[in-house]
MARTORSE-965305 format. One record per atom (N, C-alpha, C): x, y, z; residue in three letters. Coordinates in steps of 0.02 Angstrom, whole numbers, plus 50000, padded with zeros to 5 digits. Example, Ala and Ser with C-alpha at 12.3 -4.5 7.8 and 13.67 -1.06 7.14 Angstrom:
residues 2
506604971650390ala/506154977550390ala/506604983550390ala/506424988850354ser/506844994750357ser/506455000250394ser/
***
This chain:
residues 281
502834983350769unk/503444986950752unk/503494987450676unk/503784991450643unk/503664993250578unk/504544995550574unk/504914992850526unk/505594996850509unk/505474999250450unk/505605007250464unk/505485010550399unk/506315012250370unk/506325015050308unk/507135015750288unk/507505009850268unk/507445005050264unk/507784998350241unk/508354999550183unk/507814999450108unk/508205000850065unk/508694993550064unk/508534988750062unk/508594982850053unk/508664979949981unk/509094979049956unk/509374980149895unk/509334972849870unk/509224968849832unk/509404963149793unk/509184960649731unk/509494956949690unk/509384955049626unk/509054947349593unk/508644946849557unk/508394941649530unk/508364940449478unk/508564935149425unk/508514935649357unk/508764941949344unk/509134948449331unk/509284953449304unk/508664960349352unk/508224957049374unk/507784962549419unk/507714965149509unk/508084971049506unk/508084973149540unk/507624975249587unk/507694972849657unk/507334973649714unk/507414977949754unk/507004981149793unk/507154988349845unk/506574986249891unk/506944982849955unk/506384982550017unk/506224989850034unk/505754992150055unk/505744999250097unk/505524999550167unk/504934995450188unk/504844993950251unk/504684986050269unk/504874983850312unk/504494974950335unk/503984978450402unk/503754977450421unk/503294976250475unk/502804970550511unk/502724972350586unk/502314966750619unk/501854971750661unk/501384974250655unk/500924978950670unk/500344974550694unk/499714975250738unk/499164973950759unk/498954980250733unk/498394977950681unk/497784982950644unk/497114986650709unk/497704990250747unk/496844994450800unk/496564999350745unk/496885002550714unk/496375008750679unk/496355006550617unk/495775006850561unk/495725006250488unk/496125009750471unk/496295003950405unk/496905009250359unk/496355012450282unk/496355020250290unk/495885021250237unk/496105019950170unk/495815020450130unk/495765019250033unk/496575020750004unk/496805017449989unk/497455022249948unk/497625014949911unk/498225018249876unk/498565013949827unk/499315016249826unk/499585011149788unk/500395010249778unk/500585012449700unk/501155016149711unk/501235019949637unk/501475013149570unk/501965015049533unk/502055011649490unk/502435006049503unk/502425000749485unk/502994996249497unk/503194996349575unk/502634995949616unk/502714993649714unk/502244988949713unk/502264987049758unk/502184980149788unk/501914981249861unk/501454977749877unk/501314977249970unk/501214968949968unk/501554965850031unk/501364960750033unk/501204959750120unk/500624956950124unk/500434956250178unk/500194947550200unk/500294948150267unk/500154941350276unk/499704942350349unk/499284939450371unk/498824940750428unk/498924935450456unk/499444934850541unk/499494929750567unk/498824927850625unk/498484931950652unk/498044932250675unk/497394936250676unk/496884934850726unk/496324939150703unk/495854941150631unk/495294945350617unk/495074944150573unk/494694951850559unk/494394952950506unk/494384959750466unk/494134959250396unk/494264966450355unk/493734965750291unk/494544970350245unk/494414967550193unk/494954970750150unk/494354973750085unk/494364977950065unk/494004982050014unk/494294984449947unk/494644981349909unk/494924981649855unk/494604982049816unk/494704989549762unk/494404991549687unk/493774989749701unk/493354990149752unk/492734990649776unk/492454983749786unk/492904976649782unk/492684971549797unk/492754970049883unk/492384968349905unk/492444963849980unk/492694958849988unk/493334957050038unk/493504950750030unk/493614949450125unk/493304942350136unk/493424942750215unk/494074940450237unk/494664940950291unk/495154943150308unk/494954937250378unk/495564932250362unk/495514926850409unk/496274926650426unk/496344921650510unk/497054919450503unk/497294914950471unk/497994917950429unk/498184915050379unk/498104914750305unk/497734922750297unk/497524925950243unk/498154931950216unk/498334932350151unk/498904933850128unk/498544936450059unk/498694943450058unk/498544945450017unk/499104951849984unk/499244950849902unk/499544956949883unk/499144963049836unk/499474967349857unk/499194975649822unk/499794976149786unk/499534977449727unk/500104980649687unk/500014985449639unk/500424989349597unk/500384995549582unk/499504999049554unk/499185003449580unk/498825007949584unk/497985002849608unk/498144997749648unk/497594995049638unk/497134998249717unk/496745001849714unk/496225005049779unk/496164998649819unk/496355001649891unk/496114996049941unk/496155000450016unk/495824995150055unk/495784997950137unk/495344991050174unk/495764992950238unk/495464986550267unk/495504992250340unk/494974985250359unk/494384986350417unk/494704981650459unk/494874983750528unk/495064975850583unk/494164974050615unk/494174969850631unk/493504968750688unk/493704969550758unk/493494975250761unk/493604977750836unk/493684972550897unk/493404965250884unk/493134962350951unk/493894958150942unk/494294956950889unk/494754954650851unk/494914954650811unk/495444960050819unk/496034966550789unk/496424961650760unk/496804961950673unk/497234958050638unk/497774957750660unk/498294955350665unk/498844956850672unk/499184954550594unk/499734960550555unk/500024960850495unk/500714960350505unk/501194953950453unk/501764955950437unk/501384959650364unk/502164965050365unk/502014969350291unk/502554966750278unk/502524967050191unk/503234969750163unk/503234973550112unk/503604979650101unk/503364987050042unk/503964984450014unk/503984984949923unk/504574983649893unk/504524989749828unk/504844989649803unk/505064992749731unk/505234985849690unk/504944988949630unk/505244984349579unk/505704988649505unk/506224985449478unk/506684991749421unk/506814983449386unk/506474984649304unk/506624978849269unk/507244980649245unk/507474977049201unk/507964980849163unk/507854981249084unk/508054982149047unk/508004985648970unk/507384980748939unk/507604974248936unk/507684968948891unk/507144964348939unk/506874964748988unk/506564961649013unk/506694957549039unk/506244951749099unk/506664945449133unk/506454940049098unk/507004933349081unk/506784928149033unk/506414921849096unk/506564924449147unk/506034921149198unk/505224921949224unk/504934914249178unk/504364915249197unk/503824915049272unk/504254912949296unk/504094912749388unk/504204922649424unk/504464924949407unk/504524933649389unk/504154936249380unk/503774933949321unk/503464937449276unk/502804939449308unk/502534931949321unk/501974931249388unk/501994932749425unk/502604933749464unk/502654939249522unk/502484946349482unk/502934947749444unk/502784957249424unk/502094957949391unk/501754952949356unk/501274955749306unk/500624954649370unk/500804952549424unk/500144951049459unk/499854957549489unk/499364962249485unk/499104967849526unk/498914965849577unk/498544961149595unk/498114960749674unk/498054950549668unk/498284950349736unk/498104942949748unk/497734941649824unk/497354936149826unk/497044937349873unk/496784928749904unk/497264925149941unk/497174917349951unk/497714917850033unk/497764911050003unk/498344910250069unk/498884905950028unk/499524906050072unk/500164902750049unk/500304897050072unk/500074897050149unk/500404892050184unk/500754894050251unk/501124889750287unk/501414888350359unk/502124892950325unk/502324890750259unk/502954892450264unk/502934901050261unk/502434902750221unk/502604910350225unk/502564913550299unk/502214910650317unk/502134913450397unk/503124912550450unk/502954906250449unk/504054904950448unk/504434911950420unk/504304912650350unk/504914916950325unk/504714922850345unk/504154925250367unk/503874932150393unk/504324932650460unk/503884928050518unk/504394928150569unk/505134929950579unk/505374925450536unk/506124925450522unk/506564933150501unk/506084936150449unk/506324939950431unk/506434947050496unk/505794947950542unk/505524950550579unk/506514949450630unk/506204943350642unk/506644940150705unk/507734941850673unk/507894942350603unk/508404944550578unk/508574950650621unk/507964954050596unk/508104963750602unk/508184966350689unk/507744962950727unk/507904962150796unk/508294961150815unk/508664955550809unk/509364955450818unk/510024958850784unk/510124961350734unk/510474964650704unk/511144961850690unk/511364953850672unk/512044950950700unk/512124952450620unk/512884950050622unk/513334948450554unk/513024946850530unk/513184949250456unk/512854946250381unk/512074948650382unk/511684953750420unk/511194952450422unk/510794954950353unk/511274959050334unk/511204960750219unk/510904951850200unk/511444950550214unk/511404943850173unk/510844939050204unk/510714937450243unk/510304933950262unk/509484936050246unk/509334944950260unk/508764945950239unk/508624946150173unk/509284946350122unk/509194945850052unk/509084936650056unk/509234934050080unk/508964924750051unk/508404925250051unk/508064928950145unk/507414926950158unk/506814928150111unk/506984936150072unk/506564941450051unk/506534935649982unk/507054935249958unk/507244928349877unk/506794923149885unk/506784919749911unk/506354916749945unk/505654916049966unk/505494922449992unk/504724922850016unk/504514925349949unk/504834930349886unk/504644930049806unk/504474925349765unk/504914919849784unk/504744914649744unk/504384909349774unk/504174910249833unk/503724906149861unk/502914908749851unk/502854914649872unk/502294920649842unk/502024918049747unk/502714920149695unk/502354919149648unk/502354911249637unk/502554906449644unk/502254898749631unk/501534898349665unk/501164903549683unk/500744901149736unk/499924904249695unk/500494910249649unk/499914913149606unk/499614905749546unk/498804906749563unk/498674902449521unk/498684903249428unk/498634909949431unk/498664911449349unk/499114915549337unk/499784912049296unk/500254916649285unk/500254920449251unk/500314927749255unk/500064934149191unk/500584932449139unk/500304934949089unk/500224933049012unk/501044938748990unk/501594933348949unk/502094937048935unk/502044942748905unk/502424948048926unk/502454954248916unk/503164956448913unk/503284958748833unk/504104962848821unk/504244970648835unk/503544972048825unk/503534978148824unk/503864982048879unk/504184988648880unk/504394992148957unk/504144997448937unk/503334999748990unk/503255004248991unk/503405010649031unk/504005010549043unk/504415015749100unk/504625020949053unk/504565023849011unk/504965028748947unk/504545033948966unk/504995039548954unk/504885045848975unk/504695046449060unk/504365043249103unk/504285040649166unk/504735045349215unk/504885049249247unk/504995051049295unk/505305046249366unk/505685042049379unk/505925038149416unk/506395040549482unk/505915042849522unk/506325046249570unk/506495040149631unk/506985044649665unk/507245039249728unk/506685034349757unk/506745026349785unk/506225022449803unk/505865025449876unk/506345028649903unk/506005031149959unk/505505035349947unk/505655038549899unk/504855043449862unk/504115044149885unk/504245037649854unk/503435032649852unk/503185033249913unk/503685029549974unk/503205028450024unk/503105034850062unk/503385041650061unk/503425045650100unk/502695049050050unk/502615048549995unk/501905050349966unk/501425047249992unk/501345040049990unk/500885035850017unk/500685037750071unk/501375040250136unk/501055039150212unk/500835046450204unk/501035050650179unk/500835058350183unk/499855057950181unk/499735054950129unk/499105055050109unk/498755050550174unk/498995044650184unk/498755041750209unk/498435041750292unk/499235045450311unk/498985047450402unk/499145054750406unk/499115060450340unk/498975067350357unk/498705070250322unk/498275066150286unk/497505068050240unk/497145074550257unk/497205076050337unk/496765080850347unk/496935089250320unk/497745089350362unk/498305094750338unk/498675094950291unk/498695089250251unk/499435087450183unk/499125094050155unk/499745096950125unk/499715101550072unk/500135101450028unk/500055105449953unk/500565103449909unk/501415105049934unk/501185112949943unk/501805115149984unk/502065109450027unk/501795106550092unk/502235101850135unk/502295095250104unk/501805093050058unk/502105087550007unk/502745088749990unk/502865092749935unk/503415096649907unk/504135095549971unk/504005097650013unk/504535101150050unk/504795092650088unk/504085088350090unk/504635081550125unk/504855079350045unk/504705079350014unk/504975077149932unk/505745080049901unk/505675086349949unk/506325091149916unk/506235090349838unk/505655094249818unk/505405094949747unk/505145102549737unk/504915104249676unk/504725109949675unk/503975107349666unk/503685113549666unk/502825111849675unk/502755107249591unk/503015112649546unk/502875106749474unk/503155098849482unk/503445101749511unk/503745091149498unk/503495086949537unk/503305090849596unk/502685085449643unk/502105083949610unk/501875088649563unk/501135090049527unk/501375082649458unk/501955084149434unk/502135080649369unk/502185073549401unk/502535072549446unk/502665065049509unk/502005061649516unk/501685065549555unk/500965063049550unk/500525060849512unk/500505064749425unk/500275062749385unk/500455057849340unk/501345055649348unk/501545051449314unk/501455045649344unk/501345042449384unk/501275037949438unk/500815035849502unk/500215040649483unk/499695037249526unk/499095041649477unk/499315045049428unk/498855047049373unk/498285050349407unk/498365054649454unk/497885059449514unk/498505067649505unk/498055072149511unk/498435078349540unk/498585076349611unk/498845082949635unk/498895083749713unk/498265083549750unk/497595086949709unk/497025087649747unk/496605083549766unk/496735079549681unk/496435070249683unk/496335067349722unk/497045067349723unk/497375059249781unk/497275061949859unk/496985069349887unk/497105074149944unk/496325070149941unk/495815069549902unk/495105072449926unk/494955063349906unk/495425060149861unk/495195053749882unk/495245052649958unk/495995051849973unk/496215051450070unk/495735053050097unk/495205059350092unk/494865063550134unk/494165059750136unk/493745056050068unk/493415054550085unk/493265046750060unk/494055042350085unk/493815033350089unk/493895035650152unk/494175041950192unk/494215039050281unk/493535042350312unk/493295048550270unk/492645049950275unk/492045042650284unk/492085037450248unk/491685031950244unk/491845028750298unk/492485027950325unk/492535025850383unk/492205026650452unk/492245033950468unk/492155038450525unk/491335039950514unk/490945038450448unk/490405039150461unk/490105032050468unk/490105028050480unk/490085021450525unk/489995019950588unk/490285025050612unk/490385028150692unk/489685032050716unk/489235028950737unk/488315031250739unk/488665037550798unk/489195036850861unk/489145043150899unk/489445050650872unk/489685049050793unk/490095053150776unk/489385058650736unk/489295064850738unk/488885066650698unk/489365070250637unk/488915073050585unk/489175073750526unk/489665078550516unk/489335084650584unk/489775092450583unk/490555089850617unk/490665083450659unk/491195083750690unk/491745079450647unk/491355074750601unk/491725071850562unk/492015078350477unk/491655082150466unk/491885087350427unk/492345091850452unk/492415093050531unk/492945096950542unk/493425091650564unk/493325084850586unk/494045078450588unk/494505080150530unk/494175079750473unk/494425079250381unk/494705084150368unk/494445089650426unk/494935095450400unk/494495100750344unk/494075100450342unk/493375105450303unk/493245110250357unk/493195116550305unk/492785122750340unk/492365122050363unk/491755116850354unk/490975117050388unk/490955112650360unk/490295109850409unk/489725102950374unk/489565104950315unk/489475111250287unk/489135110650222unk/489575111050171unk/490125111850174unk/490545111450144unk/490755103750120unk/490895100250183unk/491105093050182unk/490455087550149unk/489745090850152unk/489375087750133unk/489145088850063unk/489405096150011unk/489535095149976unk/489975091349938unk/490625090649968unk/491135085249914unk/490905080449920unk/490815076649974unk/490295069649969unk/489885067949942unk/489395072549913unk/488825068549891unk/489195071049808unk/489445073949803unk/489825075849724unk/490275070949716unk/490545067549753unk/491115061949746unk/490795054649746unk/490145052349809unk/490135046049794unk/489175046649784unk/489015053049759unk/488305052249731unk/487885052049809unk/487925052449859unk/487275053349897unk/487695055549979unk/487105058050032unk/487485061350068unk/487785060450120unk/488135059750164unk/488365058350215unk/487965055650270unk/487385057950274unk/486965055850322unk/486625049950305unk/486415050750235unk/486105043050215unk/486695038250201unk/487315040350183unk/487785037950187unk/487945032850251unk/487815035650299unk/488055034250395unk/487395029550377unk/486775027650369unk/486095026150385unk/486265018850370unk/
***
């Protein structure tokens, strides 16, 4: 189950929080290559089963009780093992500092961290549940209660980072483009599960933007055009599907949404240097 729309609002030291989705999903299909725009957050926790996470082109193996965060623009995708499929709590957040910065160094290590990749413990698994088990039920106070849990699973997360990133005053948000938090993820999933058909136009139109400001959006915050971030989607899931020995090359070029095999086997070997077929080999 995945609750999308949250918008889960709370404050820490002066820094403002924006849940957007929690989830408890079993990983059946790979999630292909993408990343999180500026100042987001993914936090994941793997209560069961096992898999491959592929971050900024490192391999890391994916056990129960493996907890790992993505954070702003860092490339990743994970693989379940078919024979035993992961099962994921998520949690997608926003982060909005304020002017002057936070004088908390337990914060800091939370925000300055891009990618972590260990485990936490019994308890994060507890506050995952919990949080899960809140939203199901839906009783009184349930604002308040998922704001302790979420407070909570932050500051349990960054005590856990072993190297706290290095103080930073600086706010590089100026001139920045800061549109609504829901933004983000409706970019993310666009690319992510309609890679084949996304277009700028239907970008645009779930954005309620004009084509420039989707083009300007995109570039301010994941530093890709529209076509970029379209033909990255197109071919980390391309690497996927050619993995698949029954899949041949012409059926995976028209999956992606390409005019022809030769078409699709041109961007490929122009994008990751060699061809699809030796690619699959």
């Amino acid at each position: 189950m995945k609750y999308r729309n949250l918008n889960l609002n709370f404050t820490m030291d002066d820094v403002n929080f924006t849940v957007l989705s929690i989830s408890n999903e079993q990983m059946l299909e790979p999630i292909p290559r993408h990343s999180h725009s500026r100042n987001s957050y993914e936090l994941h926790y793997i209560s069961y089963g096992y898999g491959t996470l592929i971050a900024d082109d490192e391999k890391y193996k994916i056990t129960p009780g493996t907890f790992f965060m993505t954070g702003p623009q860092v490339l990743h995708e994970q693989i379940s093992d078919p024979d035993d499929p992961m099962r994921e709590y998520g949690v997608y957040l926003k982060v909005r500092l304020p002017r002057k910065g936070t004088g908390s160094r337990l914060l800091r290590s939370f925000l300055q961290q891009s990618f972590y990749f260990g485990t936490v413990g019994i308890e994060l698994y507890d506050l995952m549940k919990k949080l899960i088990g809140e939203l199901e039920q839906e009783s009184d106070g349930q604002q308040l209660m998922l704001s302790a849990l979420l407070q909570e699973l932050i500051v349990l997360i960054s005590r856990s980072y072993e190297n706290p990133a290095a103080d930073s005053s600086s706010d590089n948000t100026a001139g920045i483009y800061l549109p609504d938090d829901q933004t983000y993820l409706i970019i993310e999933e666009a690319f992510l599960y309609n890679y084949r058909d996304i277009t700028l136009d239907g970008l645009a139109k779930l954005l309620n933007l004009s084509h420039r400001q989707t083009e300007r959006l995109l570039r301010q915050h994941y530093n890709k055009t529209f076509l970029q971030k379209k033909k990255e989607a197109r071919m980390s899931a391309a690497c996927i599907l050619l993995q698949d020995s029954q899949k041949s090359v012409a059926s995976i070029a028209y999956e992606l949404g390409y005019s022809s095999p030769e078409h699709f086997t041109h961007a490929f070997k122009n994008y990751y240097h060699v061809s699809p077929s030796m690619y699959g080999k």
